[in-house]
N, CA, C and O of each residue as an XYZ file, in Angstrom:
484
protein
N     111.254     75.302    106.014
C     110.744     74.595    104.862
C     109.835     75.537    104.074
O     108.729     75.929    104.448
N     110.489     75.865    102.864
C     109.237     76.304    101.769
C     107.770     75.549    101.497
O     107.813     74.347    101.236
N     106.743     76.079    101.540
C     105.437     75.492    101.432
C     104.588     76.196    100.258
O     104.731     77.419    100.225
N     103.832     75.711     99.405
C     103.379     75.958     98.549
C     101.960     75.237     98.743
O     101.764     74.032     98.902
N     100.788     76.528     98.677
C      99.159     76.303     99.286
C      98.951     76.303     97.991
O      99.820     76.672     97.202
N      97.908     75.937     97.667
C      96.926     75.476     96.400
C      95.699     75.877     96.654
O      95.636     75.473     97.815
N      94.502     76.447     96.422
C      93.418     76.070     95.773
C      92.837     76.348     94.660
O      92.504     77.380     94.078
N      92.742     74.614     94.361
C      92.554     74.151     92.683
C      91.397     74.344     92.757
O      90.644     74.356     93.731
N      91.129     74.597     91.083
C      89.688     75.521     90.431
C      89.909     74.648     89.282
O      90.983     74.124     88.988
N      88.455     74.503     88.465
C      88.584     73.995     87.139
C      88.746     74.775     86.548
O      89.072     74.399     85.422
N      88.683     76.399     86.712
C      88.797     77.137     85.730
C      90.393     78.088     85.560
O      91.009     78.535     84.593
N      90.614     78.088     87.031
C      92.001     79.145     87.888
C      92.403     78.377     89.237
O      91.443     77.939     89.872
N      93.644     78.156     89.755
C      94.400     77.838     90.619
C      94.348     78.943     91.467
O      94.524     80.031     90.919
N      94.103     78.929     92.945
C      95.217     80.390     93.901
C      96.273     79.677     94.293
O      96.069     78.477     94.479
N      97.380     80.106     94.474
C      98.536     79.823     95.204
C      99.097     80.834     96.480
O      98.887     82.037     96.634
N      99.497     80.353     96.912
C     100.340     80.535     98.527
C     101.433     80.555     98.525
O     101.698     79.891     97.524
N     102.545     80.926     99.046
C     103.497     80.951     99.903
C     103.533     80.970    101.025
O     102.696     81.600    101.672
N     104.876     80.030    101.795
C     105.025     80.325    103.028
C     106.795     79.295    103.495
O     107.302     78.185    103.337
N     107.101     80.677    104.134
C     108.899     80.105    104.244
C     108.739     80.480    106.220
O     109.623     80.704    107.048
N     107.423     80.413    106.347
C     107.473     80.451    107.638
C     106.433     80.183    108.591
O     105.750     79.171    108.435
N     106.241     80.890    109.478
C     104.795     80.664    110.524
C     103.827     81.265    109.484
O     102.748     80.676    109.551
N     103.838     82.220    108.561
C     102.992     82.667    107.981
C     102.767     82.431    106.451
O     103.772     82.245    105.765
N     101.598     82.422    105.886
C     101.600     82.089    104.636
C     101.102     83.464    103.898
O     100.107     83.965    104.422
N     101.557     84.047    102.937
C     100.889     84.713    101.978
C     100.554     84.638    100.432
O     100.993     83.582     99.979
N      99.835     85.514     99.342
C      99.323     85.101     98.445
C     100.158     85.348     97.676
O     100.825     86.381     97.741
N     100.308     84.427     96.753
C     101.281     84.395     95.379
C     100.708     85.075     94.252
O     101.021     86.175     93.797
N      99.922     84.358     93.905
C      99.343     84.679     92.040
C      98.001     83.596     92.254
O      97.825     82.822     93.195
N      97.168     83.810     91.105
C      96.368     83.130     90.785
C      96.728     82.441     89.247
O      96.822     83.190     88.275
N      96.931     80.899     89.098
C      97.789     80.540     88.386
C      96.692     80.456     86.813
O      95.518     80.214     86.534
N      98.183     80.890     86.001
C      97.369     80.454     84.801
C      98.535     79.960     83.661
O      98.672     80.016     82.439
N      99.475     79.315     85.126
C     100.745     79.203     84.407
C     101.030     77.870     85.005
O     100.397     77.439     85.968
N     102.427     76.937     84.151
C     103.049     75.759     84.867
C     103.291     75.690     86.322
O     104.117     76.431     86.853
N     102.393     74.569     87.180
C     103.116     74.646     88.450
C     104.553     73.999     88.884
O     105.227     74.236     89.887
N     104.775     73.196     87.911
C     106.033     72.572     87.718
C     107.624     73.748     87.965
O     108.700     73.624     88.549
N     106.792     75.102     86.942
C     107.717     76.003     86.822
C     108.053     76.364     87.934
O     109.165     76.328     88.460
N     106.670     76.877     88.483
C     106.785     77.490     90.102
C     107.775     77.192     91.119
O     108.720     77.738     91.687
N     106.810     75.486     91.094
C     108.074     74.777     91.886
C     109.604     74.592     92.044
O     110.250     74.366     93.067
N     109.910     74.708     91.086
C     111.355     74.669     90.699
C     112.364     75.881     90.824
O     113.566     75.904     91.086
N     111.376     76.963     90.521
C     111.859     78.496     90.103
C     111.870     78.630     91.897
O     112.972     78.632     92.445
N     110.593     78.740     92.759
C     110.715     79.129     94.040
C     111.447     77.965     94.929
O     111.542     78.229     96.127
N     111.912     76.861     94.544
C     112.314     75.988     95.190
C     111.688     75.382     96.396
O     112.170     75.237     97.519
N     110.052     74.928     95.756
C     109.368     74.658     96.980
C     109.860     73.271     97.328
O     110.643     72.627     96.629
N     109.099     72.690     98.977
C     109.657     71.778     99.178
C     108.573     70.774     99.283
O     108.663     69.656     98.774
N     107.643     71.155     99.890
C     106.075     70.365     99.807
C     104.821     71.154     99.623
O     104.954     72.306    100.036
N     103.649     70.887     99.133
C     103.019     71.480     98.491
C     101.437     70.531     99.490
O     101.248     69.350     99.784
N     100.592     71.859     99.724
C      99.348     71.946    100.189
C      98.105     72.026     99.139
O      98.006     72.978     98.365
N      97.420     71.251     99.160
C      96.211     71.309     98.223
C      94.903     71.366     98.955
O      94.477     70.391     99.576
N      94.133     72.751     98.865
C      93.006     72.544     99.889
C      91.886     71.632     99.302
O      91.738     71.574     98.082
N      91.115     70.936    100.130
C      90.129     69.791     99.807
C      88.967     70.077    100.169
O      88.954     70.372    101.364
N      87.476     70.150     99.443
C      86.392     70.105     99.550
C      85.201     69.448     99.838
O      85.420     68.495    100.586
N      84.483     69.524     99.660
C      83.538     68.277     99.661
C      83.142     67.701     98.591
O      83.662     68.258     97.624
N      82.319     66.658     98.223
C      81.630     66.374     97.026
C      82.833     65.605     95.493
O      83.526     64.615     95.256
N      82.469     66.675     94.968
C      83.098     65.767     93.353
C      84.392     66.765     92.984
O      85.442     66.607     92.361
N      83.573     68.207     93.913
C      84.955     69.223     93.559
C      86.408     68.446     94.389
O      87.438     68.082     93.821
N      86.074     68.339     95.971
C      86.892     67.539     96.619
C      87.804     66.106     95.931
O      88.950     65.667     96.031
N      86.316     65.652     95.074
C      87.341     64.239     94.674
C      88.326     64.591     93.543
O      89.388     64.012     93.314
N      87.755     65.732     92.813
C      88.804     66.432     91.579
C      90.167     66.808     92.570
O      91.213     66.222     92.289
N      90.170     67.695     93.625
C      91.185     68.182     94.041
C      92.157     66.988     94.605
O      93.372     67.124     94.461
N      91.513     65.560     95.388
C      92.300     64.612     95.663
C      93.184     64.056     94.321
O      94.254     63.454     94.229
N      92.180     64.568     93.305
C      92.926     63.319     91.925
C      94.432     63.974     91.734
O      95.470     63.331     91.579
N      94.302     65.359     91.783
C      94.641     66.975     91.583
C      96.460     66.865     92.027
O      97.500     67.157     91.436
N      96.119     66.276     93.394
C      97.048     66.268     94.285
C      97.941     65.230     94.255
O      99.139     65.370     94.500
N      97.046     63.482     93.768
C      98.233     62.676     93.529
C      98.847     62.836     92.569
O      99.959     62.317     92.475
N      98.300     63.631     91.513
C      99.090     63.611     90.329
C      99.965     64.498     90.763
O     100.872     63.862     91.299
N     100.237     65.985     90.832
C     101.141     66.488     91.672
C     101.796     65.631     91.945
O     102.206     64.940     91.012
N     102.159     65.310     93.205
C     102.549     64.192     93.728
C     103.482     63.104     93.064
O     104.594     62.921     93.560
N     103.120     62.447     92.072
C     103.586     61.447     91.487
C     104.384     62.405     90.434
O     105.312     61.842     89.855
N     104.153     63.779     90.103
C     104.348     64.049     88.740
C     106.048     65.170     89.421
O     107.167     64.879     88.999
N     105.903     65.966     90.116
C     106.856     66.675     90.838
C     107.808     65.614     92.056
O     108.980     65.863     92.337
N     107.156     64.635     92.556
C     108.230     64.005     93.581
C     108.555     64.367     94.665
O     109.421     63.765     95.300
N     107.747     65.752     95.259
C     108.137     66.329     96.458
C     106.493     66.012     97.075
O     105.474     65.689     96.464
N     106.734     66.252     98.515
C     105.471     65.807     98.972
C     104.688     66.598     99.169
O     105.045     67.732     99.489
N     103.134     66.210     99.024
C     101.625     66.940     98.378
C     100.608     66.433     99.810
O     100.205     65.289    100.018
N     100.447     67.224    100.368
C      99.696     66.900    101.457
C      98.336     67.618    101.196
O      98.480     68.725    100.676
N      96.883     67.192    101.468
C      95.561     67.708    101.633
C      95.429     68.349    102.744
O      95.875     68.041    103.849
N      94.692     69.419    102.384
C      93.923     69.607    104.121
C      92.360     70.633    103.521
O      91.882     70.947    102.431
N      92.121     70.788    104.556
C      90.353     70.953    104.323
C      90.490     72.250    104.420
O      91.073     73.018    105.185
N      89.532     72.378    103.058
C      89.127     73.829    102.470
C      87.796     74.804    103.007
O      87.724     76.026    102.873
N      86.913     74.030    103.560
C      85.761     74.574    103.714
C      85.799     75.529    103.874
O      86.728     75.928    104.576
N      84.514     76.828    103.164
C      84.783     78.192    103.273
C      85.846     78.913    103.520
O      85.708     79.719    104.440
N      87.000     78.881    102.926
C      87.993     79.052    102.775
C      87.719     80.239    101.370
O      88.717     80.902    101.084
N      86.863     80.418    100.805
C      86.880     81.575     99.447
C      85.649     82.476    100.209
O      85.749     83.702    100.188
N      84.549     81.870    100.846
C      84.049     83.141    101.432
C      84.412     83.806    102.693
O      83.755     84.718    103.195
N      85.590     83.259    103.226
C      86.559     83.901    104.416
C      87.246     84.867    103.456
O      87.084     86.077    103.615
N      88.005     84.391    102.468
C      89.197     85.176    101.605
C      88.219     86.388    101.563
O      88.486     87.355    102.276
N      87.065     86.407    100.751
C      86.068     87.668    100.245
C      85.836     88.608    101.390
O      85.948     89.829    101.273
N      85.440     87.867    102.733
C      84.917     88.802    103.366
C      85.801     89.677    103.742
O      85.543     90.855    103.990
N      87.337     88.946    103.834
C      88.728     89.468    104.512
C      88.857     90.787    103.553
O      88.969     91.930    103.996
N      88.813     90.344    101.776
C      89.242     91.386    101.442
C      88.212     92.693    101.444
O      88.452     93.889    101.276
N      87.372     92.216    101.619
C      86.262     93.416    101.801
C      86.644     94.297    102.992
O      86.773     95.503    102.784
N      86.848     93.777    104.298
C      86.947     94.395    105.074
C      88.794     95.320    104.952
O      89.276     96.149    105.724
N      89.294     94.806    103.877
C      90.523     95.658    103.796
C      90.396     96.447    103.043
O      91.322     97.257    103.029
N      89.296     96.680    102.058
C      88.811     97.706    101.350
C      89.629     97.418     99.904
O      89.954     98.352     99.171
N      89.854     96.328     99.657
C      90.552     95.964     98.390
C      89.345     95.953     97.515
O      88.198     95.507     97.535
N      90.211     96.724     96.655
C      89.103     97.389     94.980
C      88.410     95.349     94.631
O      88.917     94.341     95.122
N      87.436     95.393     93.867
C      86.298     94.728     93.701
C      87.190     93.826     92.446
O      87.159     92.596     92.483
N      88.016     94.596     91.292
C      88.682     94.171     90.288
C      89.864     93.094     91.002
O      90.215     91.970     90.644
N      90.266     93.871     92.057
C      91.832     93.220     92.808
C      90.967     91.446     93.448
O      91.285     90.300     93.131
N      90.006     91.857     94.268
C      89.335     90.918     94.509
C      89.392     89.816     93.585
O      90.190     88.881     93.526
N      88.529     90.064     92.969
C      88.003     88.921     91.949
C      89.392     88.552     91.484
O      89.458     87.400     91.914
N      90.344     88.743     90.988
C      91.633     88.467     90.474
C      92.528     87.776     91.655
O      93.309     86.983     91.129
N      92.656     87.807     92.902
C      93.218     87.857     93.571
C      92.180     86.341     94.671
O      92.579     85.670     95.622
N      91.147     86.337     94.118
C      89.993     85.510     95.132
C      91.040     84.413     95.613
O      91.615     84.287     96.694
N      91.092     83.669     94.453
C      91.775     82.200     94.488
C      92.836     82.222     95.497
O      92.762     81.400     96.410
N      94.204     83.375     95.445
C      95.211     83.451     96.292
C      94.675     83.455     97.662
O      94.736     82.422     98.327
N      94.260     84.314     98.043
C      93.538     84.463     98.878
C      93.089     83.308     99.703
O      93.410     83.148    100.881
N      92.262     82.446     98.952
C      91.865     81.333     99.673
C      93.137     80.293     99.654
O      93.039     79.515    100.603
N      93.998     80.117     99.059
C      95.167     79.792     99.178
C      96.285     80.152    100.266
O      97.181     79.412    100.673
N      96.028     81.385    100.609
C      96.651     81.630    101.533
C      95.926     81.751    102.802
O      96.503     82.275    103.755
N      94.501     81.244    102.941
C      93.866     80.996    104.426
C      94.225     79.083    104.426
O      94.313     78.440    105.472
N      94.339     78.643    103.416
C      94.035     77.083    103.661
C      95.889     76.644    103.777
O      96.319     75.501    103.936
N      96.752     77.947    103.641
C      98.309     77.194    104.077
C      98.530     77.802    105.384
O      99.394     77.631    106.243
N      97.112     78.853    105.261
C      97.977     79.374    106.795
C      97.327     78.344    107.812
O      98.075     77.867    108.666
N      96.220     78.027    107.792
C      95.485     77.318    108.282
C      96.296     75.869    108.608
O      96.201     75.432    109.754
N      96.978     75.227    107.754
C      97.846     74.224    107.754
C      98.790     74.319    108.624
O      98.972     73.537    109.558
N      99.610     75.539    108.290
C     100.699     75.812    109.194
C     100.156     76.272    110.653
O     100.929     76.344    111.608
N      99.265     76.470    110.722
C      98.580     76.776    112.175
C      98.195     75.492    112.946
O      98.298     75.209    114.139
N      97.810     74.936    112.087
C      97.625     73.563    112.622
C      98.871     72.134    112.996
O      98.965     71.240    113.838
N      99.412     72.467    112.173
C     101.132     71.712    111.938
C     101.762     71.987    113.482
O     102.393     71.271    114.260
N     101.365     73.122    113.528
C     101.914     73.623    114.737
C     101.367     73.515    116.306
O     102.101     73.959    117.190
N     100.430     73.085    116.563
C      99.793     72.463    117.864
C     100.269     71.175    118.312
O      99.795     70.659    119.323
């Protein structure tokens, strides 16, 4: 099953991939996810969830998804999920520019791998 990770931003999206045990980073969106979906032929789609008002934005985030694409939109919990991504890329020595551009995926691709890690117990 194709899987498609999310974490939604009010300002930038990261996205994920994953066609397997593993998830990696797509793009940081500043484009249709509709397109995505269709073009990569995902099959269900991960939206990481927060706490607070950001959290209740990302739940709203997700049914619409949901209702709006027709394939199924599952939550799962984001917590520090962008200062894991940072520290990760630090320690890979990824340039500071790649970083910041790349943050969102990143945390996108700890909160599908995280899913799929968990899916799997």
């Amino acid at each position: 099953m194709r899987l498609l990770g999310i974490d939604y931003g009010q300002k930038k999206i990261g996205l994920a991939i994953a066609d397997g045990p593993l998830a990696e980073p797509l793009k940081t969106l500043r484009e249709k996810i509709r397109e995505i979906v269709r073009t990569l032929k995902i099959e269900k789609i991960v939206v990481g969830i927060s706490e607070g008002e950001m959290g209740r934005e990302s739940k709203k985030f997700s049914l619409s998804l949901s209702r709006s694409l027709r394939i199924p939109v599952g939550t799962f919990d984001e917590t520090l999920t962008t200062v894991e991504a940072q520290r990760l890329s630090i320690e890979a020595k990824v340039k500071r520019k790649k970083r910041r551009e790349l943050e969102d995926a990143y945390s996108a691709t700890l909160i599908l791998q995280d899913y799929l890690d968990f899916k799997d117990k």
